[in-house]
N, C-alpha and C positions, 0 to 999 in steps of 0.2 A: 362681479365675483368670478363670471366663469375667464377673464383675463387673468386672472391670480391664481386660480387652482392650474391652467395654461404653464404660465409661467413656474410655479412648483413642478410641475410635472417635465418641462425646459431644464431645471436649472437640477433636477435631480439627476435628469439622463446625463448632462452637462458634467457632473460633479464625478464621473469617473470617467471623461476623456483625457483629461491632462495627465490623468494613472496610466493609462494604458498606452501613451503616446509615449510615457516615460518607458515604460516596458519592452516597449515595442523599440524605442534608441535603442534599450542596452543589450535587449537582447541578444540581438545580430543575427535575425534568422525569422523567417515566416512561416515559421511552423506552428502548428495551432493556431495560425489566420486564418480569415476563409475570407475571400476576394468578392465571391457573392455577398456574404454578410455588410462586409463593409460599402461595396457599391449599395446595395438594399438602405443603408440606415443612410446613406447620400441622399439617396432619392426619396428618400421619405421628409428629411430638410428641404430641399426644395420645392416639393409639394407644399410643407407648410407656410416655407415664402412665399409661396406665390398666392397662397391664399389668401395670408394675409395684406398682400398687396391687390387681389381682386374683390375684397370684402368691402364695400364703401362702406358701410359703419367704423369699422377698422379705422379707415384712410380719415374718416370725418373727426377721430380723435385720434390721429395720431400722434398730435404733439402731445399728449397726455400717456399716451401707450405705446411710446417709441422703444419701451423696455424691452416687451416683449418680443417686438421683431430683432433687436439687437443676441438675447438669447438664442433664438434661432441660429443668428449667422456666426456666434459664437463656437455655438456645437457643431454646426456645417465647418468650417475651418478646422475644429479641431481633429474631426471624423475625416477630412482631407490629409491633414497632416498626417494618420495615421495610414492611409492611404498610401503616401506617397513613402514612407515607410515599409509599408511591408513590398513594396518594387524596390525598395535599396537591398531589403534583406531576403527577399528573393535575387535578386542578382549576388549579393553576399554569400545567399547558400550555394549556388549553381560553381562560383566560384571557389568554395572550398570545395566540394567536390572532385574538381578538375586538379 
């Protein structure tokens, strides 16, 4: 049970990175980012990767609970993408600017 309520809690945080990644495209600009925020919710994924790969209960059913690691590296990738995002549209601002 407590894999499932894991995984809801995953797939909720999950359920508004592909929004804000879209946002973060169109907007063209890193303003109202905050660079700590997003490195922070980075390292907070891979703290839970790696737990979940230091946990031998975990690893002993993995092939049954492979979901939930896959959630993980879902949100890590997407929280990257927005990442590398707000370094486009910082370089984007700096540039209008100039």
């Amino acid at each position: 049970m407590s894999e499932i309520l894991e995984m809801v809690m995953i797939v909720s945080f999950g359920a508004s990175w592909p929004m804000n990644v879209m946002k973060s495209y169109r907007a063209r600009t890193a303003k109202g980012k905050s660079l700590a925020f997003l490195c922070l919710i980075l390292f907070g994924y891979v703290a839970g990767i790696i737990s979940k790969f230091t946990n031998p209960v975990y690893m002993a059913e993995f092939s049954q609970k492979w979901y939930v690691l896959f959630f993980y590296f879902l949100n890590f990738f997407m929280v990257a993408a927005d990442l590398a995002l707000y370094f486009r549209n910082k370089r984007l601002d700096k540039k209008n600017i100039a």
